[in-house]
GUMAR-378343 format. One record per residue (C-alpha): residue number from 1; residue in one letter; x, y, z. Coordinates in nm, 4 decimals. Each point is the difference from the previous one (the first is absolute). Example, Ala and Ser with C-alpha at 12.3 -4.5 7.8 and 13.67 -1.06 7.14 Angstrom:
(1; 'A'; (1.2300; -0.4500; 0.7800)) (2; 'S'; (0.1370; 0.3440; -0.0660)) 
This chain:
(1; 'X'; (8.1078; 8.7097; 7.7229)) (2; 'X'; (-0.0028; 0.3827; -0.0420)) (3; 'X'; (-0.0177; 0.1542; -0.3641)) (4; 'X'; (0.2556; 0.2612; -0.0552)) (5; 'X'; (-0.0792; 0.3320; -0.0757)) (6; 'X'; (0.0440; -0.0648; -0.3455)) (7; 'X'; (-0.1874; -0.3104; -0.0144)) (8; 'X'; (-0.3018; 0.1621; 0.1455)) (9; 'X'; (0.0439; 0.3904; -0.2499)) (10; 'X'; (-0.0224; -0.2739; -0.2825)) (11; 'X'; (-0.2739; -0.1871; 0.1047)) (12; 'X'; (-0.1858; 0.3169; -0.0137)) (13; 'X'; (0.0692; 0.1763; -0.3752)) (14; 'X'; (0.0375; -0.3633; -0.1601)) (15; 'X'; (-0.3936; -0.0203; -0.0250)) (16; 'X'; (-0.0028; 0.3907; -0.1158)) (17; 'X'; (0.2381; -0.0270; -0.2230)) (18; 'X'; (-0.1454; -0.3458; -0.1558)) (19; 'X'; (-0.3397; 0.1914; -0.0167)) (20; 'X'; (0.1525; 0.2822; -0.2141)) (21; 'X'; (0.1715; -0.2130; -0.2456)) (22; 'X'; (-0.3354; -0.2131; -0.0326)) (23; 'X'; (-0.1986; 0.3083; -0.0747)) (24; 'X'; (0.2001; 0.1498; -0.2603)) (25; 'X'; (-0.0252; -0.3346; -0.1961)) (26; 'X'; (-0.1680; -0.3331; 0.0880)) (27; 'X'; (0.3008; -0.2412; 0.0033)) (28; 'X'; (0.0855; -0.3563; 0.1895)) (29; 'X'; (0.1957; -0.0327; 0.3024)) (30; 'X'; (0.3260; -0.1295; -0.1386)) (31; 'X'; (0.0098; 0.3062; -0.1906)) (32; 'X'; (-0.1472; 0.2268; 0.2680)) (33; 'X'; (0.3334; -0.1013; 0.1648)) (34; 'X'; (0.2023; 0.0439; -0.2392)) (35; 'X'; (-0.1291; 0.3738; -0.0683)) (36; 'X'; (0.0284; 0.0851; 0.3301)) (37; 'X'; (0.4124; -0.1053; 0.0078)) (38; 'X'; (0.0411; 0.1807; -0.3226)) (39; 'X'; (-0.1384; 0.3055; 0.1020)) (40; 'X'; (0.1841; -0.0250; 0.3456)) (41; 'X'; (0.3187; -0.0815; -0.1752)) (42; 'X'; (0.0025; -0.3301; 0.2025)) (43; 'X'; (-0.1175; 0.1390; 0.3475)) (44; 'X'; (-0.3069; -0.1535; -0.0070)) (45; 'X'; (0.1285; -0.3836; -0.0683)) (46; 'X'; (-0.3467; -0.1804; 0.1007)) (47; 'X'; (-0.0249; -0.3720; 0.0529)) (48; 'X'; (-0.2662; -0.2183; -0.1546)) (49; 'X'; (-0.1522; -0.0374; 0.3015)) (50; 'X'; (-0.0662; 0.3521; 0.1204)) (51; 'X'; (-0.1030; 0.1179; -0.3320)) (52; 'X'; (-0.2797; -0.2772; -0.0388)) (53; 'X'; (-0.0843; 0.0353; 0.3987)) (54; 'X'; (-0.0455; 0.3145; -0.0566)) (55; 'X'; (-0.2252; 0.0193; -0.2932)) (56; 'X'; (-0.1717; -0.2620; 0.1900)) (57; 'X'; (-0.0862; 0.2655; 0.2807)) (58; 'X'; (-0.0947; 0.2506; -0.2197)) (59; 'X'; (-0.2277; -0.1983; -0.2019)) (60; 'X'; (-0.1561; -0.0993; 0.3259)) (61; 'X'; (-0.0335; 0.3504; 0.0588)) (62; 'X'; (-0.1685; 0.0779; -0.2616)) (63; 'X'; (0.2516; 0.2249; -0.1887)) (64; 'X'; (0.1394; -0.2428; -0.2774)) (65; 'X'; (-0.1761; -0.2645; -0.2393)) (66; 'X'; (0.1517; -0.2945; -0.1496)) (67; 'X'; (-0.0920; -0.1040; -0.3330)) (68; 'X'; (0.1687; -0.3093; -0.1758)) (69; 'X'; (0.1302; 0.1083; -0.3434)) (70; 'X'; (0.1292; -0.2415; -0.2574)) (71; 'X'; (0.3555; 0.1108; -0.1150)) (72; 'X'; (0.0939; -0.2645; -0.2105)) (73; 'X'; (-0.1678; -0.3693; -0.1227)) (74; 'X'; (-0.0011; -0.1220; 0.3255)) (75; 'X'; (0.1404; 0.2524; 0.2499)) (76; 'X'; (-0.2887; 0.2382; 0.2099)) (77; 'X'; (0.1556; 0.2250; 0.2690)) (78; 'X'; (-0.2383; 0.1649; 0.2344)) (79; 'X'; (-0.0138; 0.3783; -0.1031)) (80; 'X'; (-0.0545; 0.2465; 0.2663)) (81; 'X'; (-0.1998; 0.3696; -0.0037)) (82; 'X'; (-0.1066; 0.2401; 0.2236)) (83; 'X'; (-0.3505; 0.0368; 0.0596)) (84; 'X'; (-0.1340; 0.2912; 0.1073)) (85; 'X'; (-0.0044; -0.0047; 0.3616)) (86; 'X'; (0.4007; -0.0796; -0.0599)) (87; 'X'; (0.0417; 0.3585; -0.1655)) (88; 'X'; (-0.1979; 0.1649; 0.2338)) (89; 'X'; (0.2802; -0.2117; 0.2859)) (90; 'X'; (0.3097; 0.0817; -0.1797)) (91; 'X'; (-0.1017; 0.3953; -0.0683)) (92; 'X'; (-0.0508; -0.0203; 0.3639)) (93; 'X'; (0.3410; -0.1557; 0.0598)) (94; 'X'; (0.1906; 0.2174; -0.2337)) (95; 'X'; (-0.1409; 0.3681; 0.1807)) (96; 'X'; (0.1034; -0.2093; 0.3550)) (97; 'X'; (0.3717; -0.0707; -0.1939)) (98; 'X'; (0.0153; 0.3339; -0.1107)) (99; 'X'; (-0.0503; 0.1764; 0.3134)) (100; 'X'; (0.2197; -0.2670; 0.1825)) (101; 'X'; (0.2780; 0.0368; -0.2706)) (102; 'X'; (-0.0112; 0.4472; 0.0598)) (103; 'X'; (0.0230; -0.0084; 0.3577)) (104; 'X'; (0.2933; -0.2738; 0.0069)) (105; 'X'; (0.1610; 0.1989; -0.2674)) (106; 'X'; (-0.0422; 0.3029; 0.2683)) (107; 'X'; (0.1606; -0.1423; 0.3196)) (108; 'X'; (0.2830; -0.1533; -0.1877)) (109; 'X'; (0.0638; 0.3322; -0.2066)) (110; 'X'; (-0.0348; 0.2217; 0.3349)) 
């Protein structure tokens, strides 16, 4: 089945976006989510499942670590953080938004 053209712009600033939240503060997925729906003002309403495949991916990538972090007697919750290679990726990403973001802005304000 064919992705809308919605479906597929998201699927390519979710993983951004997650990046930048990571790398201004270490932080677990549930809450990754939840920062990034605050911040949209509810745009960005992820599911479980693409926020966890996702960090998936980028750990594989290299670009995120998990740690497991003990927030209460018995609770851990895996903690992720950017490594180095991930802020090298999402300063990358952000100059390739910014560009893309002027020269939208310039054929709709023609």
């Amino acid at each position: 089945m064919a992705q809308s053209h919605l479906e597929q712009l998201l699927r390519g600033v979710v993983e951004p976006l997650m990046l930048f939240i990571i790398g201004e503060l270490p932080m677990h997925g549930y809450r990754i989510a939840k920062e990034l729906e605050k911040r949209s003002s509810g745009y960005f309403k992820l599911t479980e499942s693409t926020v966890y495949s996702a960090l998936r991916r980028l750990e594989r990538e290299g670009l995120v670590l998990s740690s497991w972090q003990l927030v209460a007697k018995k609770q851990k919750r895996r903690c992720y953080e950017l490594t180095e290679k991930g802020r090298q990726i999402l300063a990358k990403k952000l100059a390739e938004w910014q560009r893309f973001s002027n020269a939208t802005s310039k054929v709709i304000s023609y």
